[in-house]
C-alpha positions as CSV (number, residue, x, y, z in Angstrom):
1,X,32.8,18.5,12.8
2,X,33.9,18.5,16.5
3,X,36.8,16.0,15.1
4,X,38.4,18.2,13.5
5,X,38.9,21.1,15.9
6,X,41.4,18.1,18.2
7,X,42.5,20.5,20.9
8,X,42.5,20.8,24.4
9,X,40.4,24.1,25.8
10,X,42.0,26.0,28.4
11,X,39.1,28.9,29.2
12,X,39.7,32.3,30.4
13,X,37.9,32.6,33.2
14,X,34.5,33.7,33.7
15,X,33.5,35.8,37.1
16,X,29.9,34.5,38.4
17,X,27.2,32.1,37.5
18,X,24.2,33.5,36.5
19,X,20.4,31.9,36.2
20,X,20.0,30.8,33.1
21,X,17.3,32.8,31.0
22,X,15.2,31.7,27.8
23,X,17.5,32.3,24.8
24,X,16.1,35.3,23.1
25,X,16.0,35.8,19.0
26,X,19.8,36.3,18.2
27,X,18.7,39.8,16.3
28,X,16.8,41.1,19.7
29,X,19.5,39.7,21.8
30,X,22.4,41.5,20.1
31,X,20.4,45.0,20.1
32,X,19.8,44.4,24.1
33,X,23.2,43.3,25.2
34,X,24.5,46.5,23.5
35,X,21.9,48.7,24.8
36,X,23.2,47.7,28.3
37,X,26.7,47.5,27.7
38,X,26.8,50.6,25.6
39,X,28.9,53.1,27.6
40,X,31.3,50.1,28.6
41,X,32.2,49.7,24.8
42,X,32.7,52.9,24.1
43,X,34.8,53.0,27.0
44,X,36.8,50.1,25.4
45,X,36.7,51.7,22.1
46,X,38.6,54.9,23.9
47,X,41.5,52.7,25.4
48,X,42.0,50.9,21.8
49,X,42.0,54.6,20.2
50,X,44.3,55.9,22.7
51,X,46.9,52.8,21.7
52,X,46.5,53.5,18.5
53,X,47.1,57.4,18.2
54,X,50.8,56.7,18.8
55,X,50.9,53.6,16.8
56,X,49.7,55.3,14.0
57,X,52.2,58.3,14.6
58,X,54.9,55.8,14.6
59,X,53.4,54.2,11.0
60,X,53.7,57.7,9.4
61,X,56.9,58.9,10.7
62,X,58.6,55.4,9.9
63,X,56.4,55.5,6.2
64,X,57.9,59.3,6.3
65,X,61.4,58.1,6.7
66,X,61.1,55.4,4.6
67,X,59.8,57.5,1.9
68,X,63.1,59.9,2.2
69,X,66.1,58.3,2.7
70,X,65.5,55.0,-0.2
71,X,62.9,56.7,-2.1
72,X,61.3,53.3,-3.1
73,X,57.8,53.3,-2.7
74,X,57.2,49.4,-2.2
75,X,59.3,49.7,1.1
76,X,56.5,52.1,2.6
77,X,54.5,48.7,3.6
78,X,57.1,48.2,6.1
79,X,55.8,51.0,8.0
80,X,52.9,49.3,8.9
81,X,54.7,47.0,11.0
82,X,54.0,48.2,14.3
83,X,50.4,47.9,13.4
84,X,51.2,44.6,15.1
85,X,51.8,46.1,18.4
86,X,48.0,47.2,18.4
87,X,47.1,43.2,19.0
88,X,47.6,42.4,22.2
89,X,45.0,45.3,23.2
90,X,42.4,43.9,20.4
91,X,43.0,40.4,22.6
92,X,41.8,42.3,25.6
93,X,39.1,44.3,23.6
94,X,37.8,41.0,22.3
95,X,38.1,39.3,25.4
96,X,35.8,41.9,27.5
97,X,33.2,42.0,24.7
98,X,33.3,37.9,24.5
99,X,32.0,38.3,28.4
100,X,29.3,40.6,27.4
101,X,28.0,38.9,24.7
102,X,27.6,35.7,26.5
103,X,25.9,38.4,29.6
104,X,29.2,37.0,31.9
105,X,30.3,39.5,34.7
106,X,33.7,40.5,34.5
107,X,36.2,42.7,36.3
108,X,36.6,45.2,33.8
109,X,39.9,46.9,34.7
110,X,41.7,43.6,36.0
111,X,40.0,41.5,33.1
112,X,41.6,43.9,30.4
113,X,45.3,44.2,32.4
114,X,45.0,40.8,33.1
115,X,44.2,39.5,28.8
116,X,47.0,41.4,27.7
117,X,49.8,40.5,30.6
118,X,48.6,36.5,29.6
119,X,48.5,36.9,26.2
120,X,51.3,39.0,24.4
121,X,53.3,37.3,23.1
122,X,50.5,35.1,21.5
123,X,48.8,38.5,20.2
124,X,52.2,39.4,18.1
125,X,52.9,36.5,17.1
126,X,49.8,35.9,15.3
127,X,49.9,39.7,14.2
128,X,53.3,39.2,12.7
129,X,52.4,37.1,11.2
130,X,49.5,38.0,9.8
131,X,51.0,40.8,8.6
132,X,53.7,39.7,6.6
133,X,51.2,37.5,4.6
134,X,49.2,40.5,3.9
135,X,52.0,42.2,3.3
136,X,52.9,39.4,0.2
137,X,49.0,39.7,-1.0
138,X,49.3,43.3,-1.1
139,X,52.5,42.9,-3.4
140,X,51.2,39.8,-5.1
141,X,47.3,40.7,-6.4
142,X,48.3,44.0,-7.7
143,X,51.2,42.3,-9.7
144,X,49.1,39.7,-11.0
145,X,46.3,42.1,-11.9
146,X,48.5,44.7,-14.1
147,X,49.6,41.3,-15.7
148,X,46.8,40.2,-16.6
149,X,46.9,41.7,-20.2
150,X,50.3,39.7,-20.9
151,X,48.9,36.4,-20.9
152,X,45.7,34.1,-19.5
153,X,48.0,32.2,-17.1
154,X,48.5,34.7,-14.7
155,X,44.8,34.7,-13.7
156,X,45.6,31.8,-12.0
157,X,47.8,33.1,-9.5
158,X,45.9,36.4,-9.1
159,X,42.8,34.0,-8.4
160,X,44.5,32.2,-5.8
161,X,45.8,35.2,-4.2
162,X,42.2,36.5,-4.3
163,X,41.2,33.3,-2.2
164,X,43.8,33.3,-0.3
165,X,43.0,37.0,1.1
166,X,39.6,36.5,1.7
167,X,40.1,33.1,3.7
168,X,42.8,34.8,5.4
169,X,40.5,37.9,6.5
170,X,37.8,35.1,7.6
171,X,40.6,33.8,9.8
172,X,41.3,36.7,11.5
173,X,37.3,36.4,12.9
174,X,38.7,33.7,15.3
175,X,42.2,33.8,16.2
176,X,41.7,36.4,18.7
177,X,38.6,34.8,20.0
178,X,40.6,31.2,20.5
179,X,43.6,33.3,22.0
180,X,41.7,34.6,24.6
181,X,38.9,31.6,24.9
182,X,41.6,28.6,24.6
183,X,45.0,27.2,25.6
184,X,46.5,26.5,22.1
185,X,49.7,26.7,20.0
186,X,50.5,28.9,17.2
187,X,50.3,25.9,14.7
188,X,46.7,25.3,16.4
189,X,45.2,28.7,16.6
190,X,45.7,29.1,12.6
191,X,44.8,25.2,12.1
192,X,41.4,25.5,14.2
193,X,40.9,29.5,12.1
194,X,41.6,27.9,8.7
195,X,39.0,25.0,9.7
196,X,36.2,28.1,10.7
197,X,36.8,30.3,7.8
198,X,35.4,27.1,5.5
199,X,32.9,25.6,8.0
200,X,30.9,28.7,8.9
201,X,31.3,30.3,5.3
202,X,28.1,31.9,5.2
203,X,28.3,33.5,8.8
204,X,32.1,34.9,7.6
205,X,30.4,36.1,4.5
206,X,27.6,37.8,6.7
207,X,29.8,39.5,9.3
208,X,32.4,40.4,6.2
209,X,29.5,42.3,4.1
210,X,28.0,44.0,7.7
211,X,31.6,45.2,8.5
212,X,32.6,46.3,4.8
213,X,28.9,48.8,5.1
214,X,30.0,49.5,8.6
215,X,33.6,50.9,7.4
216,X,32.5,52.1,4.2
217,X,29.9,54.4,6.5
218,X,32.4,55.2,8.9
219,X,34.6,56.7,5.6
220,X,32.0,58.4,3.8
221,X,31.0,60.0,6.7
222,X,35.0,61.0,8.3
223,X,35.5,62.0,3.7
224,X,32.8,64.2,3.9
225,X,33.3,65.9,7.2
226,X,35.9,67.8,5.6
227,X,33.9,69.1,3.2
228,X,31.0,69.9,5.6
229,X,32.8,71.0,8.9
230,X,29.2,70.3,10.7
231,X,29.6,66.3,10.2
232,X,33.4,66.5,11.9
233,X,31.6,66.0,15.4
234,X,29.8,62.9,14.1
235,X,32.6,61.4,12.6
236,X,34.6,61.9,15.3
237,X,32.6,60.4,17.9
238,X,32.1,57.5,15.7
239,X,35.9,57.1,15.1
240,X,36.4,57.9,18.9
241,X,33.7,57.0,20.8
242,X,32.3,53.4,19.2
243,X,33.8,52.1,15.9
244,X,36.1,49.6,17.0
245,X,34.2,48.8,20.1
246,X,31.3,47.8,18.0
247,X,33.2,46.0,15.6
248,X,34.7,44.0,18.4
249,X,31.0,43.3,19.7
250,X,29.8,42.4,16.7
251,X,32.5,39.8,15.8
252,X,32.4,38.6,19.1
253,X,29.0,37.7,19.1
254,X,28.7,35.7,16.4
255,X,32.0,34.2,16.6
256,X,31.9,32.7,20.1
257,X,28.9,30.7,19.3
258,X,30.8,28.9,16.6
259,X,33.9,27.9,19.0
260,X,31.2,26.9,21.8
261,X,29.5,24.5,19.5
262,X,32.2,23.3,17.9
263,X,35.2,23.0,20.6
264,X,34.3,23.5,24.0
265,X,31.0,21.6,24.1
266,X,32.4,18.9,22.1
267,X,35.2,18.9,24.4
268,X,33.1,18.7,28.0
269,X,31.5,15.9,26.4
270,X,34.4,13.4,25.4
271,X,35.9,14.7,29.0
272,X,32.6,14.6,31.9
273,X,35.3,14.9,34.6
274,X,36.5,18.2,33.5
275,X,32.8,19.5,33.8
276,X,31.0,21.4,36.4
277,X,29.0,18.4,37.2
278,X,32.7,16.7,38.3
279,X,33.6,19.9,40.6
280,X,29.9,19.3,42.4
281,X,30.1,15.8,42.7
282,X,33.6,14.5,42.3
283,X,32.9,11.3,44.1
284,X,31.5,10.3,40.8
285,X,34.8,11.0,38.6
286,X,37.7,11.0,40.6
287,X,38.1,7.7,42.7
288,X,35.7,9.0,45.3
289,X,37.0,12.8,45.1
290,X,40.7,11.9,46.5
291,X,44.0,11.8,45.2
292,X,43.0,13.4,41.7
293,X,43.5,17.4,40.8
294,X,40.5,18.9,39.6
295,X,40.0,21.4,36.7
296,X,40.8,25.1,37.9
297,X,38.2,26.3,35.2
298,X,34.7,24.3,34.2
299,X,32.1,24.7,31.7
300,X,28.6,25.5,33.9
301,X,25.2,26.8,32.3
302,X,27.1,27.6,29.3
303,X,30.0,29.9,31.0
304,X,33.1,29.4,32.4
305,X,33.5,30.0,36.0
306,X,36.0,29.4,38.3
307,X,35.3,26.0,40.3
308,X,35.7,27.3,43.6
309,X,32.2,29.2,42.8
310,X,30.8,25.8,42.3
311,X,31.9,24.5,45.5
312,X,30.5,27.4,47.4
313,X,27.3,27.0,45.7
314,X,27.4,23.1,46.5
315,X,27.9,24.0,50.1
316,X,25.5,26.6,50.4
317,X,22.9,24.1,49.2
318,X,24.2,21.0,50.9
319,X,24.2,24.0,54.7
320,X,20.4,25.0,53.4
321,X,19.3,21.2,53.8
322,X,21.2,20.2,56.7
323,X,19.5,23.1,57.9
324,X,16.1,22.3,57.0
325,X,16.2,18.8,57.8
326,X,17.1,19.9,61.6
327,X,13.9,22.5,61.6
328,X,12.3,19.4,60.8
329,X,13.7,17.5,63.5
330,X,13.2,20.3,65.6
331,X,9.2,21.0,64.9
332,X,8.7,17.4,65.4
């Protein structure tokens, strides 16, 4: 499998190196991990919402102008185009709760300012163009489907439509992740996406059905809170105060799993000299740890970390024998 993901990994970085701890059940792990990073998430969830207030006031007075001056209702999709804008804060979303999930410190403020300076233009171009092929499915399946009654042959394309949505959703699990996690090209992020939508079908399936309840909760609830005034508090701090955080968590943990075993770990093997071992030890790689550049960024106890945390750590333990080799010497 690691064959077909052929790309270099360029890691964002990670901000410590923590003892490593027995790996807990995956179901008990998630519920900790957001038990202790619950109030940071719904922090994040308030700085995506407050992007997307004024994005989505921009959607309804473009769908509202749209709607007046040509009067043709396919058009109004186009005023979902600076949805797109939202990405590059979903990068930076998706990059803080990668950190958590893997129980990696990180600079919150800096970290999020930081995701979206680096990754932009990345972000919309993968939005655009993500959403101009939603945009054609949206046209497409509902053209095919209200043909259907004409003739047999145009199940065909409304069936391929159909697969081609739902492979394209799965895709969208791990573009951001890879964006945020790896150096790649365009061409490469939806390459390495297509490959993960098919090869960890049942997981996609999984985190698709969990999401759909999740939304379809999140509705019912914000539907009937106008009919019940009492439930407009709940829905609101749902919508507000957690929704999108916890979606981001969610994804996030069981997405970066899949691009761990499957790309970097892969990766660290076929390449020992960019690993943390090298950084410790480079006498071993690197022509006796001379003349060669090093890897700004290594893979250590399953985290990336900046090197120069490595080195400290080599020289605090290299300092603590030194020094108790000479309290030796000394009681002798």
């Amino acid at each position: 499998m690691a064959g077909f993901f052929n790309n270099l990994h360029s890691p964002a970085p990670g901000k410590g190196v923590s003892k490593s701890e027995p790996q807990k059940n995956a179901f008990f792990e998630f519920f900790s991990i957001l038990k202790e990073k619950f109030w940071n998430i719904a922090l994040l969830n308030l700085m995506f919402v407050a992007v997307l207030i004024p994005v989505a006031l921009i959607c309804s007075g473009l769908g509202a102008f749209i709607n007046r001056f040509t009067g043709f209702a396919p058009l109004i999709i186009l005023s979902f185009l600076p949805v797109v804008l939202l990405s590059p804060v979903w990068a930076a979303v998706t990059r803080i709760t990668r950190d958590y999930t893997r129980r990696e410190p990180c600079f919150f403020w800096q970290d999020f300012k930081g995701c979206v300076k680096n990754n932009w233009k990345q972000c919309l171009a993968v939005s655009l163009l993500s959403y101009l092929v939603f945009m054609l499915l949206i046209i497409a399946i509902p053209f095919y489907w209200a043909n259907l009654a004409s003739g047999w042959w145009y199940a065909i394309p409304f069936g391929a439509c159909v697969m081609v949505g739902i492979v394209f959703v799965f895709m969208q699990y791990y573009l951001y992740m890879m964006i945020v996690t790896l150096d790649l090209k365009l061409r490469e992020l939806f390459k390495n996406a297509l490959i993960f939508s098919f090869a960890c079908l049942f997981r996609n399936l999984f985190m698709t059905v969990v999401l759909l309840a999740f939304t379809l909760a999140a509705g019912l609830l914000v539907f009937y809170s106008f009919i019940f005034p009492i439930l407009f508090v709940f829905s609101l701090v749902l919508i507000a105060g957690m929704f999108f955080g916890l979606v981001s968590f969610f994804i996030s943990f069981n997405v970066f799993p899949q691009i761990q075993k499957y790309i970097l770990d892969p990766y660290y093997e076929e390449h020992p000299e960019q690993s943390a071992e090298a950084v410790k030890h480079p006498e071993n790689f690197w022509n006796g740890g001379e003349g060669e550049e090093t890897p700004e960024y290594v893979y250590y106890n399953g985290k990336m970390v900046h090197r120069s945390l490595l080195e400290e750590e080599q020289v605090f333990h290299d300092d603590s024998a030194v020094n108790q080799e000479n309290n030796s010497t000394d009681q002798e």
